[in-house]
Backbone as a chain_set.jsonl record, in Angstrom:
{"seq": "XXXXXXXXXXXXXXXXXXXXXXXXXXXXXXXXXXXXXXXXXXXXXXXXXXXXXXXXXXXXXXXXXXXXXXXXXXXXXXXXXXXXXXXXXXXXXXXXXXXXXXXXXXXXXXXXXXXXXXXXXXXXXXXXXXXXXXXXXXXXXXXXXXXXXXXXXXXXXXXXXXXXXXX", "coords": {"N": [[11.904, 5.941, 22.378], [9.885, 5.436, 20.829], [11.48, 4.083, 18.44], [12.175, 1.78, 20.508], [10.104, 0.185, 20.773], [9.24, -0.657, 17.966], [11.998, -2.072, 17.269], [11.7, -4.467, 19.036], [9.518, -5.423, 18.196], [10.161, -6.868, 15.976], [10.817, -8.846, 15.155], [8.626, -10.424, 14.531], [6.03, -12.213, 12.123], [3.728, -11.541, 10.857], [2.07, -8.532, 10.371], [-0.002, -5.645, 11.344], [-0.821, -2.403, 11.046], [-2.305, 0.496, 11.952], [-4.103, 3.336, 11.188], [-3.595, 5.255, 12.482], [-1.53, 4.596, 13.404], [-0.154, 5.168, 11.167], [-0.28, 7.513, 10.761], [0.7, 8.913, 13.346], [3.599, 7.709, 12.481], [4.328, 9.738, 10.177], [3.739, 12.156, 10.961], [5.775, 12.325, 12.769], [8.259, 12.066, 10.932], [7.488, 13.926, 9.685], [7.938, 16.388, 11.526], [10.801, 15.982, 12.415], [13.019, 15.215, 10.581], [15.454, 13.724, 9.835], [14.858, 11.523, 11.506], [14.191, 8.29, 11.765], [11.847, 5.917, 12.561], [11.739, 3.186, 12.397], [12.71, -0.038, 11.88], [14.666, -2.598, 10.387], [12.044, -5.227, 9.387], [12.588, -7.949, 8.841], [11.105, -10.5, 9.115], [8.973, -10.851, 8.401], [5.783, -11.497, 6.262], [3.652, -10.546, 6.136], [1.559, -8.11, 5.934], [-0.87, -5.922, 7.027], [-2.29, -2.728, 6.6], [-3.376, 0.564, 7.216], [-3.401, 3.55, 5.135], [-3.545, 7.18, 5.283], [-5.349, 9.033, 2.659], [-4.494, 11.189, 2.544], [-1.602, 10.796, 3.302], [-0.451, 9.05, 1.451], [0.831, 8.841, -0.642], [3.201, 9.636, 0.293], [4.116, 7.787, 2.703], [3.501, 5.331, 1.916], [5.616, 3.988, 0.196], [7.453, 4.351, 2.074], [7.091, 3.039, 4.372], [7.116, 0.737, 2.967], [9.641, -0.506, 2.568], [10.476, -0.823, 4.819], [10.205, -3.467, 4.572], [11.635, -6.304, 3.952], [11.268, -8.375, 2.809], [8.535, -8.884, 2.151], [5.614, -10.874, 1.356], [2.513, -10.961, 1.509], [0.5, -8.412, 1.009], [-2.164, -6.493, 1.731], [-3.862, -3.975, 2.15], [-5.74, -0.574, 3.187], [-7.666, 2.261, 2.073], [-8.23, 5.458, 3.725], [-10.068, 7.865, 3.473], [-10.777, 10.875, 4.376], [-13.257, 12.475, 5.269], [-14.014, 15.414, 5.529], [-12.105, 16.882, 3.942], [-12.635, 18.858, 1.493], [-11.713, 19.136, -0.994], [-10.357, 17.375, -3.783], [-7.809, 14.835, -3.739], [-4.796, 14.008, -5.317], [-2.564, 11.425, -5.858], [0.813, 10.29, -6.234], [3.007, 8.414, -6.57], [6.848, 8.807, -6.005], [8.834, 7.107, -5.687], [10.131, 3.898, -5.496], [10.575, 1.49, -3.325], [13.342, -1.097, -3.005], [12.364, -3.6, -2.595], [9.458, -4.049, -3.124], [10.257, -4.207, -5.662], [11.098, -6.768, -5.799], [9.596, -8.631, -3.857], [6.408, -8.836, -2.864], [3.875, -11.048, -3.475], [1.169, -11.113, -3.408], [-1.262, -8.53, -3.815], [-3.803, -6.8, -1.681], [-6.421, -4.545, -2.203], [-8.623, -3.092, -0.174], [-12.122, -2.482, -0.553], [-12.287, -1.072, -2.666], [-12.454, 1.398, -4.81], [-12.602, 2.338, -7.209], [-11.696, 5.003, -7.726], [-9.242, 8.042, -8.412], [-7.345, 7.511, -6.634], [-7.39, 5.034, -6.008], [-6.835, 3.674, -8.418], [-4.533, 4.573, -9.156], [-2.871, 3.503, -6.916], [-2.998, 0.765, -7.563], [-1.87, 0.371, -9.911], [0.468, 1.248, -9.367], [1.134, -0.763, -7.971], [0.812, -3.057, -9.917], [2.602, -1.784, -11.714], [5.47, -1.981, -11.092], [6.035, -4.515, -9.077], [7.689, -6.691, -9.667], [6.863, -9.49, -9.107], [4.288, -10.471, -8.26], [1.624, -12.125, -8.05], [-1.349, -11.985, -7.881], [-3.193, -9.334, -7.911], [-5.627, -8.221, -6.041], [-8.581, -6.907, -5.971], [-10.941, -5.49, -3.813], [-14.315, -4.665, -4.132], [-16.175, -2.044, -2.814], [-20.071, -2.4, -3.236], [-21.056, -0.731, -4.319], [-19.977, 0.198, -6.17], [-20.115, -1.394, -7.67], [-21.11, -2.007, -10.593], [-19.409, -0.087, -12.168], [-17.284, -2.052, -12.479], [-16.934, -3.416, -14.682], [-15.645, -1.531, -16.486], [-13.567, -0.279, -14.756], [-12.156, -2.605, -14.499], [-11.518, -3.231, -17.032], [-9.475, -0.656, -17.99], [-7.868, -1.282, -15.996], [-6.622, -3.472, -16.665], [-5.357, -2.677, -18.995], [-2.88, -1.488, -18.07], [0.654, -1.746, -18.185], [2.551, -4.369, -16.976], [4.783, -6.05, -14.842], [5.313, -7.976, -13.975], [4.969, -11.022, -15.698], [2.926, -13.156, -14.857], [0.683, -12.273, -12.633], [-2.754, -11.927, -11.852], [-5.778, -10.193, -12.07], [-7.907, -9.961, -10.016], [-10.883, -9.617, -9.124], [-13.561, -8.624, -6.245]], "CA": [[10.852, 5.097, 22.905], [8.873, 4.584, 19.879], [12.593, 3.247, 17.889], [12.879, 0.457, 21.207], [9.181, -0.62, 20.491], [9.716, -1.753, 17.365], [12.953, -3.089, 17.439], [11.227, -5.645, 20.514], [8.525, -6.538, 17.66], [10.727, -6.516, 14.92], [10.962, -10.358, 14.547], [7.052, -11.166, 14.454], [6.343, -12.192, 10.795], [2.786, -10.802, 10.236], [2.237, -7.423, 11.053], [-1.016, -4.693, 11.29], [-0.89, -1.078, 11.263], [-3.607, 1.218, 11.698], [-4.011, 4.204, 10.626], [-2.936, 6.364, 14.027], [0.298, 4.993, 13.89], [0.851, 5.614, 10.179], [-0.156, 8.988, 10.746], [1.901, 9.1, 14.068], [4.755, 8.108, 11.887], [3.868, 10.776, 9.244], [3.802, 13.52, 11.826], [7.187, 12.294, 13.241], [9.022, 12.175, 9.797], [7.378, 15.828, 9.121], [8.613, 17.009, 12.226], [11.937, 15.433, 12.669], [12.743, 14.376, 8.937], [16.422, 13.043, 10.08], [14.316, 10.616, 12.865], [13.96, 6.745, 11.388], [11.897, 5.17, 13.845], [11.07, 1.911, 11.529], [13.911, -0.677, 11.627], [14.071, -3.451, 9.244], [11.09, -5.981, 9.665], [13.157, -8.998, 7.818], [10.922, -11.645, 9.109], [7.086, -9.984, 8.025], [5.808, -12.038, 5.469], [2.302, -10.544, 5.858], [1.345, -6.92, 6.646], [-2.357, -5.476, 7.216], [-2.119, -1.654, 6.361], [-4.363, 1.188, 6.619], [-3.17, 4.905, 5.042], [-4.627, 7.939, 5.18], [-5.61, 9.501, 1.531], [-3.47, 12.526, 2.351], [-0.534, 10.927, 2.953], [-0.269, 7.831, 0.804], [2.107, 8.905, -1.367], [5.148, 9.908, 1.131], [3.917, 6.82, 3.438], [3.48, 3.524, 1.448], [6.808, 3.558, 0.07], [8.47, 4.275, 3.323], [6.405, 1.896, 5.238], [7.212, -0.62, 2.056], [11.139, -0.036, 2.462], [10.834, -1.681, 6.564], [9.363, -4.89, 4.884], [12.36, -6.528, 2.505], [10.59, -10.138, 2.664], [7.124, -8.954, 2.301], [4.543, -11.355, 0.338], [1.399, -10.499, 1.309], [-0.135, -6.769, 1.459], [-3.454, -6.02, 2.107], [-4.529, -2.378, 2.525], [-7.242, -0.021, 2.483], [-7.051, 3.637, 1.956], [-9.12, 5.835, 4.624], [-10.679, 9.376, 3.309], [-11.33, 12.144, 5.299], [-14.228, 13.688, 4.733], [-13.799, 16.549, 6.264], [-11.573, 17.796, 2.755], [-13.287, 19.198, 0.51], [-10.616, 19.039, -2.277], [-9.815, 16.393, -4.701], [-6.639, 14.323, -3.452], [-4.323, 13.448, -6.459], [-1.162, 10.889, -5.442], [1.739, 10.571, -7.333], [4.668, 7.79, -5.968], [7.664, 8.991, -6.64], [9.767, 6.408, -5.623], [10.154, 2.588, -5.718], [11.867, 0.668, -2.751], [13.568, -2.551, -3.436], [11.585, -4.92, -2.238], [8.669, -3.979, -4.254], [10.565, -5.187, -6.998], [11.496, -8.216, -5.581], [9.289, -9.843, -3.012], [5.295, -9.467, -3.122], [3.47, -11.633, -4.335], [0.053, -11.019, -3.232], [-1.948, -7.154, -3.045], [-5.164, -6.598, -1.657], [-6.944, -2.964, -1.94], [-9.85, -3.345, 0.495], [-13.02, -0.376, -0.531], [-11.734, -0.633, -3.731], [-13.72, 2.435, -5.372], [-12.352, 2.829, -8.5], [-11.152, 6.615, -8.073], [-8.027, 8.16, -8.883], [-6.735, 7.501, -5.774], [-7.289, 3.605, -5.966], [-6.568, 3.576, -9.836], [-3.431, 4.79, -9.003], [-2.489, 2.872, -6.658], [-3.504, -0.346, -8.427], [-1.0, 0.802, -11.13], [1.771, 1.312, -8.597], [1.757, -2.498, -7.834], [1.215, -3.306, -11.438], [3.872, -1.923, -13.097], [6.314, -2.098, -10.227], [6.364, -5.263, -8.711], [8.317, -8.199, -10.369], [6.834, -11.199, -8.603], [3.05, -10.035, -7.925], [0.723, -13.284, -8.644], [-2.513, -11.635, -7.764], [-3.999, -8.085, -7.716], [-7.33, -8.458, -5.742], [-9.813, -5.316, -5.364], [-12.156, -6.065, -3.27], [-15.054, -4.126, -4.355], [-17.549, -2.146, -2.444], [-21.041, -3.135, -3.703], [-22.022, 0.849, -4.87], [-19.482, 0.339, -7.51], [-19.628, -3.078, -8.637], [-21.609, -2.199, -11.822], [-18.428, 0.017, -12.806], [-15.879, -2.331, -12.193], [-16.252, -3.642, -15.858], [-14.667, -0.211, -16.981], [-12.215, -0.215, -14.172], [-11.493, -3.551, -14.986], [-10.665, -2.936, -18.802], [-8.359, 0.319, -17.38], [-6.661, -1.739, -15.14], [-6.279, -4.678, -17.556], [-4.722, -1.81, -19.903], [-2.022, -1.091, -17.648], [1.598, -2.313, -18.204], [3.212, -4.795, -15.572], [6.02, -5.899, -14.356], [4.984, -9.199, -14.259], [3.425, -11.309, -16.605], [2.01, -13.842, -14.867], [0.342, -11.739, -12.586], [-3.546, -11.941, -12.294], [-6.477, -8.923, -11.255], [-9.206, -10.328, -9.488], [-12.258, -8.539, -8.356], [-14.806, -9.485, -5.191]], "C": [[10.131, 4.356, 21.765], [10.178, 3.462, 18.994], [12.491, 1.479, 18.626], [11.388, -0.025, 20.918], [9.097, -1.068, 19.534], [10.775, -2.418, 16.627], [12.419, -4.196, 18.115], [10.059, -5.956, 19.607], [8.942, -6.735, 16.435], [11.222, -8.057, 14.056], [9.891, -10.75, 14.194], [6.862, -11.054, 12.526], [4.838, -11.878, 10.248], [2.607, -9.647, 11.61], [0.342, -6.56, 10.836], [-0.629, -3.241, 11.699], [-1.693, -0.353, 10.841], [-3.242, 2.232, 11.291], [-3.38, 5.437, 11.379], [-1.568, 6.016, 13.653], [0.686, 5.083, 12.539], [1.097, 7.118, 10.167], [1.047, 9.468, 11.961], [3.352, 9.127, 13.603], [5.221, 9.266, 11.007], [4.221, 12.083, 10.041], [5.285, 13.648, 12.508], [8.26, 12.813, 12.329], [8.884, 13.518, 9.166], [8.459, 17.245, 9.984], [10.465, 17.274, 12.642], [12.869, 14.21, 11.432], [14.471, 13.594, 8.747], [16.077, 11.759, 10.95], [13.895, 9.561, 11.959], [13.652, 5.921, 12.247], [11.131, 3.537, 12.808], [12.591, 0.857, 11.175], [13.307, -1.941, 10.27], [13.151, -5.038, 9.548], [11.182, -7.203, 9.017], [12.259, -9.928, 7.876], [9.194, -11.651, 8.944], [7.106, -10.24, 6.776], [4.554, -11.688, 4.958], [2.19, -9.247, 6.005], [-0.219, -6.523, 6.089], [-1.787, -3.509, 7.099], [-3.335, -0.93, 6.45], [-3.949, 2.427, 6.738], [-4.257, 5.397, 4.778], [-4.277, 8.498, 3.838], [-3.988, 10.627, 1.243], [-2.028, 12.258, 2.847], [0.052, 9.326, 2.585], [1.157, 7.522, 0.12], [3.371, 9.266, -0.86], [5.35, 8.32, 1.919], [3.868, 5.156, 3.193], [5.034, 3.442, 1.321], [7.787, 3.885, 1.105], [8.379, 3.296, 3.886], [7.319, 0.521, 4.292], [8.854, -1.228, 2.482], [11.776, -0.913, 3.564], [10.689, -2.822, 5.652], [10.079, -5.863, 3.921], [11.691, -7.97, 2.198], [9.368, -10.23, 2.139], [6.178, -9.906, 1.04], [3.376, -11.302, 0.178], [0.768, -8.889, 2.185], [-1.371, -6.492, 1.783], [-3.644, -4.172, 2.612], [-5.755, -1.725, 2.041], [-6.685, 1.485, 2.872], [-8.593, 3.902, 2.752], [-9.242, 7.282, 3.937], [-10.553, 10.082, 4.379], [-12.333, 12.703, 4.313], [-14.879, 15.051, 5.024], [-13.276, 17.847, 4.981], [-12.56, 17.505, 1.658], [-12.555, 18.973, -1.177], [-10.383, 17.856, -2.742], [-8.68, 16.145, -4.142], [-5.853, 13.23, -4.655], [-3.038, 12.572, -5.93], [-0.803, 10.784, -6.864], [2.857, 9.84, -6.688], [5.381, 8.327, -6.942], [9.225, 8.344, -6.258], [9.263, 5.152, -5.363], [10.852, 1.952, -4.592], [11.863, -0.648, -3.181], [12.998, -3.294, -3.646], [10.125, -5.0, -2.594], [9.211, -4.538, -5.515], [10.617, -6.377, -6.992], [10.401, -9.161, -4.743], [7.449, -9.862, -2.929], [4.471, -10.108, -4.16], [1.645, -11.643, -4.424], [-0.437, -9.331, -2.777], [-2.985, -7.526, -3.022], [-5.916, -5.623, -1.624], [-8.777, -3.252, -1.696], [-10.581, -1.998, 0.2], [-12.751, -0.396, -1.742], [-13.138, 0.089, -4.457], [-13.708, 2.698, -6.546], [-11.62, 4.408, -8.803], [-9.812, 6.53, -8.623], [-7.186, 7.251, -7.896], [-5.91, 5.682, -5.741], [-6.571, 3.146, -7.25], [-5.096, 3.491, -9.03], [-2.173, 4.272, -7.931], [-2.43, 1.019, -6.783], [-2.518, -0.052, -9.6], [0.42, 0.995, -10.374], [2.493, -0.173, -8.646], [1.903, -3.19, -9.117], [2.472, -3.471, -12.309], [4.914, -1.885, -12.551], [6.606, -3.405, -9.473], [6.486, -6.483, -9.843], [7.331, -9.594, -10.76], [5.393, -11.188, -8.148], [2.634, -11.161, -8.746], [-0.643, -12.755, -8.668], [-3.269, -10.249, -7.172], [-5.35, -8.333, -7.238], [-7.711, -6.682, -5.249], [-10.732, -6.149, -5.122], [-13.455, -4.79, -3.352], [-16.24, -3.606, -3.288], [-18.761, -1.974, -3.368], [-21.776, -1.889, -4.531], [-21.676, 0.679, -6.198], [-19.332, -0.863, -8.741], [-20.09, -2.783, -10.097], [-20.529, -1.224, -12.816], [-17.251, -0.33, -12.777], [-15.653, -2.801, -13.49], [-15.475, -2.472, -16.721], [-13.671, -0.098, -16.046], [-10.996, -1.389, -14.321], [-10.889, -3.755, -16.709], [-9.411, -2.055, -18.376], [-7.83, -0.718, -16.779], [-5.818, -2.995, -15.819], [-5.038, -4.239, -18.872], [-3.14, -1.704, -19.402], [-0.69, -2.023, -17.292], [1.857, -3.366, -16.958], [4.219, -5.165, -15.871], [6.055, -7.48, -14.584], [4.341, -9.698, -14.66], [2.63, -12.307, -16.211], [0.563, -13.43, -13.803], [-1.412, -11.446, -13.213], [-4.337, -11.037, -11.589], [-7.278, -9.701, -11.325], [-10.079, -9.332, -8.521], [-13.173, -9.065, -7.506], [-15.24, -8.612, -4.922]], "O": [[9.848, 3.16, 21.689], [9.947, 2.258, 18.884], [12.605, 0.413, 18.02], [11.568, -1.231, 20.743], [8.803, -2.254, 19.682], [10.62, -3.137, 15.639], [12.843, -5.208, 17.558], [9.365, -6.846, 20.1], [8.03, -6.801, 15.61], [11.714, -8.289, 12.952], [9.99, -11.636, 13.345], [7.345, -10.183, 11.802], [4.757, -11.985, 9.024], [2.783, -9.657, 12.828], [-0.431, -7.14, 10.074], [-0.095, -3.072, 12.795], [-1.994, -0.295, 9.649], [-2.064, 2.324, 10.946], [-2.785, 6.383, 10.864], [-0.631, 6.811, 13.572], [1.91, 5.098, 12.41], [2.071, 7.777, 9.802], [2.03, 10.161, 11.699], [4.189, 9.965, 13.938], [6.366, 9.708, 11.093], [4.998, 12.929, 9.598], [5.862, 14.709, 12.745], [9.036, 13.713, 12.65], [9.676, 14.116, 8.437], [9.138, 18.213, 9.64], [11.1, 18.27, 12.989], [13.173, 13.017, 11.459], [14.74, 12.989, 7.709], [16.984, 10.943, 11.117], [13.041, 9.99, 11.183], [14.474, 5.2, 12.813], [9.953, 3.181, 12.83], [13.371, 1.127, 10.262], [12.275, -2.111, 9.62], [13.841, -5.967, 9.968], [10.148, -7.705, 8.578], [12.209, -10.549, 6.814], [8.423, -12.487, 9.414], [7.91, -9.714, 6.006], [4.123, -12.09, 3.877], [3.304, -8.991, 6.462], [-0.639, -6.78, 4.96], [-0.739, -3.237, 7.684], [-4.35, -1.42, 5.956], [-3.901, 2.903, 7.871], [-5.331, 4.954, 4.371], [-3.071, 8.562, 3.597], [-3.074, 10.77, 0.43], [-1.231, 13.195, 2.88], [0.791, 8.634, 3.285], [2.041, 6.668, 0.182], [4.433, 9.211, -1.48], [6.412, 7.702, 1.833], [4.085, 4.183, 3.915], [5.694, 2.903, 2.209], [8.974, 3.64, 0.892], [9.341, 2.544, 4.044], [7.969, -0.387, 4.809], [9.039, -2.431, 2.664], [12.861, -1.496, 3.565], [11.44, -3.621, 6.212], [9.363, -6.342, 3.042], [11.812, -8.453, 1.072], [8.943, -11.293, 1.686], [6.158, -9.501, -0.122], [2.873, -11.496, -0.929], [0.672, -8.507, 3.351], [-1.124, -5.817, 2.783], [-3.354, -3.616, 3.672], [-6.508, -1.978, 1.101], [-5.751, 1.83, 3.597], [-9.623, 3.232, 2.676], [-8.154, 7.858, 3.936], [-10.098, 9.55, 5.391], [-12.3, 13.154, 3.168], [-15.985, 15.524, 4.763], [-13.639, 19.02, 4.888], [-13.058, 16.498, 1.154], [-13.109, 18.679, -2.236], [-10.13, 17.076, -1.824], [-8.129, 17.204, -3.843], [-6.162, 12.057, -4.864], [-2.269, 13.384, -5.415], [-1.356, 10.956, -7.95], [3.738, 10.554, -6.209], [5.105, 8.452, -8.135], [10.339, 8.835, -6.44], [8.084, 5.063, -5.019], [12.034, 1.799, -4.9], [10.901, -1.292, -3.6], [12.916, -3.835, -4.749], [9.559, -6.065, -2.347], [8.569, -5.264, -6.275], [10.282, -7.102, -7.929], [10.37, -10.369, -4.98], [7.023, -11.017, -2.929], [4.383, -9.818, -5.353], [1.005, -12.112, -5.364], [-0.115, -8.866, -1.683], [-3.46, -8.326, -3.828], [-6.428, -5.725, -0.509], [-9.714, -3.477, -2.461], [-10.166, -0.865, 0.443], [-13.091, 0.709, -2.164], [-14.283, -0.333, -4.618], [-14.664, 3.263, -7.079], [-11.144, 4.806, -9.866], [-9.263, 5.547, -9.12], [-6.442, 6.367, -8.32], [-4.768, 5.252, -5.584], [-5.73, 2.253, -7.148], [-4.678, 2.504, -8.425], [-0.97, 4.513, -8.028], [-1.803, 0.27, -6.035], [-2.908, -0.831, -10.47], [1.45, 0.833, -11.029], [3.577, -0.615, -9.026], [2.918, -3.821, -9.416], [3.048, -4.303, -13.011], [5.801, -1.724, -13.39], [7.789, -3.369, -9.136], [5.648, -6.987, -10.59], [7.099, -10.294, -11.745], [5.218, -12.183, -7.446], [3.057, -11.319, -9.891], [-1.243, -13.139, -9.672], [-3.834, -10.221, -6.079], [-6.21, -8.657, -8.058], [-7.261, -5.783, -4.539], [-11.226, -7.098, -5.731], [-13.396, -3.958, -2.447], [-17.109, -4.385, -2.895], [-18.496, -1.347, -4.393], [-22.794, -2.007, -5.214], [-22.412, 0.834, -7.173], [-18.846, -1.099, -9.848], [-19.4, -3.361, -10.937], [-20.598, -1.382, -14.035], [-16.271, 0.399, -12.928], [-14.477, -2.796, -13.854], [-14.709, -2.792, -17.63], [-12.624, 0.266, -16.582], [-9.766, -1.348, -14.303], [-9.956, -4.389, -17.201], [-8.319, -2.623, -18.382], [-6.934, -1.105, -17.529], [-4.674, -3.359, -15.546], [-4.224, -4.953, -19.458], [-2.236, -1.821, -20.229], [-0.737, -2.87, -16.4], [1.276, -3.085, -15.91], [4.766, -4.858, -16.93], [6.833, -8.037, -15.359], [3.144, -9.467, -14.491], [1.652, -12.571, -16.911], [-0.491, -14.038, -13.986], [-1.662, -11.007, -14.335], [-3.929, -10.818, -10.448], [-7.581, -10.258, -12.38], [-9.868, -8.604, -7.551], [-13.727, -10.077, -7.936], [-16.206, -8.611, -4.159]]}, "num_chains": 1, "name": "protein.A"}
């Protein structure tokens, strides 16, 4: 059921996914870790994203993997605050089309933590063809974005023309 729904939206070329159905996918792929309900989304040129903290790191690069065309990303990472514990990610894989095809990220909330760091360093030093890193800043942290912005300025890329902008 969920496979034939999006196959039947599988041509539309900007996309949104909330956070239910990444987790819905998340819970599927835990449960049933042979089950691929994400076909390939060839003609999604845009995608709106929003993961949850705790499962960023199994979930972006799966999610990324549907999207071989993709040029513009936008996401925001959602907490729970419910955990008490520090949440450390760690990608440990790369799909293709990260190398090859965006050209635009956006990390909405951008807080500066590990969490964001680290994913701000994913797109960095992994994508090819990336023109513009934007963090969009919320307003608590703006007065340490000139230290996040040196760190992030520090960090290798992939591409050199590739510019970090902050709002």
């Amino acid at each position: 059921m969920v496979r034939d729904f999006f196959n039947s939206i599988s041509g539309v070329s900007e996309m949104k996914i909330s956070l239910y159905t990444i987790e819905f996918l998340d819970n599927n792929n835990r449960v049933y870790p042979s089950y691929d309900p994400l076909p390939q989304f060839c003609n999604v040129s845009t995608l709106k994203v929003t993961f949850s903290v705790s499962n960023l790191d199994r979930m972006m690069p799966t999610l990324l993997e549907s999207f071989p065309k993709l040029k513009s990303l936008v996401l925001k990472l959602d907490y729970d605050p419910s955990r008490k514990r520090a949440v450390h990610v760690r990608f440990s894989s790369v799909p293709p089309c990260l190398l090859s095809s965006p050209e635009f990220v956006k990390i909405k909330c951008f807080i500066g933590g590990h969490v964001h760091m680290e994913v701000a360093r994913y797109f960095l030093e992994n994508s090819q063809v990336l023109k513009k890193l934007v963090l969009d800043f919320k307003c608590s942290v703006f007065e340490q974005g000139f230290y996040m912005l040196r760190d992030l300025l520090a960090l290798p890329r992939r591409s050199s023309s590739c510019e970090i902008l902050l709002c």
